[in-house]
C-alpha positions as CSV (number, residue, x, y, z in Angstrom):
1,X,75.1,97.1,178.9
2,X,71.4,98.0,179.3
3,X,69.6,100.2,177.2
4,X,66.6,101.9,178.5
5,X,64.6,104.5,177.0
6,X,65.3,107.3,178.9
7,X,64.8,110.7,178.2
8,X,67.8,113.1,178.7
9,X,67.4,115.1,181.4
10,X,67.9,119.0,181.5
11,X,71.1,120.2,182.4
12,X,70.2,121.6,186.2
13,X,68.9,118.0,186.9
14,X,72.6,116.7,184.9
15,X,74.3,119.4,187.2
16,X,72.5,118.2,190.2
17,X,73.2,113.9,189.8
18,X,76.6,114.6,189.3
19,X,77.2,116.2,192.3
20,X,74.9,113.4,194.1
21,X,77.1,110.7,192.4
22,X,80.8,112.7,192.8
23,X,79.6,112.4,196.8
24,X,78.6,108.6,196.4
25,X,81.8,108.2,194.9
26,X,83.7,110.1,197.5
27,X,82.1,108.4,200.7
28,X,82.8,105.0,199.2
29,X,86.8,105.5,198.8
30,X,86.7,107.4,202.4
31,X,84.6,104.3,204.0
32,X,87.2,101.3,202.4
33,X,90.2,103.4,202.9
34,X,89.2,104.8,206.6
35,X,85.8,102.4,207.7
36,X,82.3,103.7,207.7
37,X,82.2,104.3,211.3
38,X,85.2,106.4,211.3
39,X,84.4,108.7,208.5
40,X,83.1,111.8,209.1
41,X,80.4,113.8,206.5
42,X,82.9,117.0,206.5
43,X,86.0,114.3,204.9
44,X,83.1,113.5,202.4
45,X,82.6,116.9,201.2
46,X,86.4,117.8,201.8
47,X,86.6,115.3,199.0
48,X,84.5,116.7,196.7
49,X,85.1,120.8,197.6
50,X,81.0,121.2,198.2
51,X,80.0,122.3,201.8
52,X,77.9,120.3,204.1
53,X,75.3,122.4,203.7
54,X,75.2,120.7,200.1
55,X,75.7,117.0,201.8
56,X,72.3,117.5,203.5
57,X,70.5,118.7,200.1
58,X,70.9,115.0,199.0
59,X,71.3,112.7,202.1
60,X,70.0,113.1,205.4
61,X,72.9,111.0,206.9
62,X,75.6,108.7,205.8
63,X,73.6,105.9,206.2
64,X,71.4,107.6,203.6
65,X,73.8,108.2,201.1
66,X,75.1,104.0,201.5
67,X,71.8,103.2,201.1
68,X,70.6,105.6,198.6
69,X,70.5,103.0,194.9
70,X,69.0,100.1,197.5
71,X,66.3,103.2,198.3
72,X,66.1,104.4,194.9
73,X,66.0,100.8,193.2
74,X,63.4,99.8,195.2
75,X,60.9,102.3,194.2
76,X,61.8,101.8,190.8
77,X,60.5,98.3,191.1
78,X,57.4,99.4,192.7
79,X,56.6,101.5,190.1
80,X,57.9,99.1,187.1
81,X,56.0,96.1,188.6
82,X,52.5,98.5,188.7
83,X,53.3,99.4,184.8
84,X,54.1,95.7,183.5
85,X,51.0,94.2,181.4
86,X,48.2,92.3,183.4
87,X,48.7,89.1,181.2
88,X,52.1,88.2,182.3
89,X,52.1,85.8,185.3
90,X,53.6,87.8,188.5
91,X,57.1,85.8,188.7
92,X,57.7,87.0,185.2
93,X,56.3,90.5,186.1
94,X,58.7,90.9,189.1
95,X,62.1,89.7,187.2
96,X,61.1,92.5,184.1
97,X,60.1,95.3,187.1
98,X,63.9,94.6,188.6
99,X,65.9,94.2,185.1
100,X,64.1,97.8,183.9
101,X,64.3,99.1,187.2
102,X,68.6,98.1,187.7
103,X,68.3,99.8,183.2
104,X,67.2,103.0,184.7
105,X,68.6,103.3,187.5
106,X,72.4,103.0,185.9
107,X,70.9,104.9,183.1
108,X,70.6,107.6,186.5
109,X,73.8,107.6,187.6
110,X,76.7,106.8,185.4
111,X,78.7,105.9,188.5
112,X,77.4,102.5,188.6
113,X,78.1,102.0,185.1
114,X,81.5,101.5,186.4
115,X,81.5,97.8,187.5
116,X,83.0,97.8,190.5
117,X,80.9,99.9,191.7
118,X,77.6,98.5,193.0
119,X,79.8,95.6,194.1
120,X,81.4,97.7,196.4
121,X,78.3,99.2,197.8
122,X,77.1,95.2,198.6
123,X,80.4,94.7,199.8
124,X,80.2,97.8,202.4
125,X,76.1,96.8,203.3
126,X,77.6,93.4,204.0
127,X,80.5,94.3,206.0
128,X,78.8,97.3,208.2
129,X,76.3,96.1,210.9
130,X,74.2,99.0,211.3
131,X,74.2,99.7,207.3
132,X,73.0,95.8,207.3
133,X,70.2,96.1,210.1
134,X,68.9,99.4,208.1
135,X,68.9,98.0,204.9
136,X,66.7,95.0,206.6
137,X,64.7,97.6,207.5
138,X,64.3,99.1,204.2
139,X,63.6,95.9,202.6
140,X,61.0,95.2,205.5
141,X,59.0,98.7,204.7
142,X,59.8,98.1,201.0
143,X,57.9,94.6,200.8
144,X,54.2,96.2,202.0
145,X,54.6,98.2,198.5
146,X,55.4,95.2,196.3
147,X,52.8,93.7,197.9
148,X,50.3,96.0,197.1
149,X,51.2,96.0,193.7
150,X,51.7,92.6,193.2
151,X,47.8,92.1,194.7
152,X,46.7,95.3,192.3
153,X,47.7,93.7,189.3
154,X,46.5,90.4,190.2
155,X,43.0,91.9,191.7
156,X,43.3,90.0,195.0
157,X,43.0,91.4,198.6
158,X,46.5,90.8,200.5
159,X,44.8,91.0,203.4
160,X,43.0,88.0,203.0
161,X,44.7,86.7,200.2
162,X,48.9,85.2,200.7
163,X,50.1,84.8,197.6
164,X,51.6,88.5,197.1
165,X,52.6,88.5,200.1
166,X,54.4,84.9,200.2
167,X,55.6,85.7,196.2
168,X,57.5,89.1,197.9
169,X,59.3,87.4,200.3
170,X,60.4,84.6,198.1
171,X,61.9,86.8,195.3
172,X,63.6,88.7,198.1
173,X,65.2,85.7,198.9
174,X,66.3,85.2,195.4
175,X,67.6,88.6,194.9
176,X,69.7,87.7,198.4
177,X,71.1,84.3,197.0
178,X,71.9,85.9,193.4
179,X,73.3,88.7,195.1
180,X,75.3,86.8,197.1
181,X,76.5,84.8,194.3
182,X,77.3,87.3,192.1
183,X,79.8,88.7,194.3
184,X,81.6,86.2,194.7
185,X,82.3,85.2,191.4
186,X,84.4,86.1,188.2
187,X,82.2,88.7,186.6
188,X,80.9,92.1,188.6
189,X,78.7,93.5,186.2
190,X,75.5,94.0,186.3
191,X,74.5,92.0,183.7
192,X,75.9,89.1,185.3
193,X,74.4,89.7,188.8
194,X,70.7,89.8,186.5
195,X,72.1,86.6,185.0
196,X,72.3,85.1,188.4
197,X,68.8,86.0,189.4
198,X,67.5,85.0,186.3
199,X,69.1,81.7,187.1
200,X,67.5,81.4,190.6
201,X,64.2,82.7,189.6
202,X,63.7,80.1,186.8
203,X,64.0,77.3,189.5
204,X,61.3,78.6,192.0
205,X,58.7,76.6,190.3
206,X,60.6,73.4,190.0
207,X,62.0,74.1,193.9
208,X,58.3,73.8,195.3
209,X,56.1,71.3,193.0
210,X,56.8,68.1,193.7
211,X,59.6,65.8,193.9
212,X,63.0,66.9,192.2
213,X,64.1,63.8,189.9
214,X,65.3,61.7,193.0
215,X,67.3,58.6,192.0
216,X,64.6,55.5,192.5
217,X,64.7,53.0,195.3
């Protein structure tokens, strides 16, 4: 398991997460057991005995709450990619902004220390056509700010210049095909689905330069 350095946080902000991650936890039994589309926000907070009133302090819809550690991990890396050092080349700065951002962000909420757990909210992205077209979205809106930092750190204009831009989309793609691959196979942790992107990001280079050890004649 990952180790960050995190600070503990006081006990209204402790208070606060756990209710935020008993609801998570709630919504994702309610959507396998009853489907997304047919679960209502009041069976959510049935589930946990809070009132909707307290549903609408965290999430401003169920599609918000589904979508809430894609969200939240995705500023993380922002904000990890802007703090990694200028020497190190901007591949290797995006695969350390998303392994401290996916440390943190369990370090957040114990609920996805549970392995299952981020495999199942994949699994109900992958399954749910509007949850999938709004996480497109997000990732769509979420690109412009790796971009920007990716052309920060690097001291280019994006506007002129394509490498952030082309660098964004091509790790996406990576985190899609690790992703993918992850959850399909024997282990559901999180270290293994970092394993897996690790694995695909290590053959970018090799995928585009040149000629890939074809057999002669």
């Amino acid at each position: 398991m990952l180790e960050p350095d995190v600070v503990p946080a006081p006990r209204r902000e402790r208070k606060k997460r756990q209710t935020r991650d008993a609801l998570i936890a709630a919504a994702l039994d309610l959507f396998e057991a009853k489907g997304y589309e047919h679960t209502a926000v009041h069976e959510i907070t049935d589930a946990v005995d809070v009132s909707e009133r307290t549903f609408f302090r965290y999430f401003a819809s169920k599609e918000d709450l589904a979508l809430s550690f894609i969200q939240e991990g995705a500023q993380l890396v922002r904000e990890r990619l802007a703090a990694r050092p200028p020497e190190e080349a901007p591949l290797d700065a995006m695969r350390a902004a998303v392994r401290e951002s996916v440390a943190e962000l369990t370090a957040r909420s114990p609920v996805l220390q549970a392995e299952p757990t981020y495999l199942r909210i994949v699994k109900l992205i992958d399954s749910t056509p509007v949850l999938l077209a709004a996480q497109l979205r997000l990732t769509h809106d979420e690109d412009d700010g790796v971009v920007r930092a990716l052309a920060k750190r690097e001291g280019v204009d994006p506007t002129t210049d394509l490498r952030p831009r082309i660098l964004a989309a091509a790790f996406g793609a990576l985190v899609f095909l690790a992703t993918r691959e992850w959850r399909t196979g024997g282990a559901h942790d999180v270290e293994a689905m970092l394993a897996q992107l690790d694995t695909y990001a290590a053959q970018l280079g090799p995928a585009l330069a040149g000629h890939w050890d074809r057999p002669a004649g």
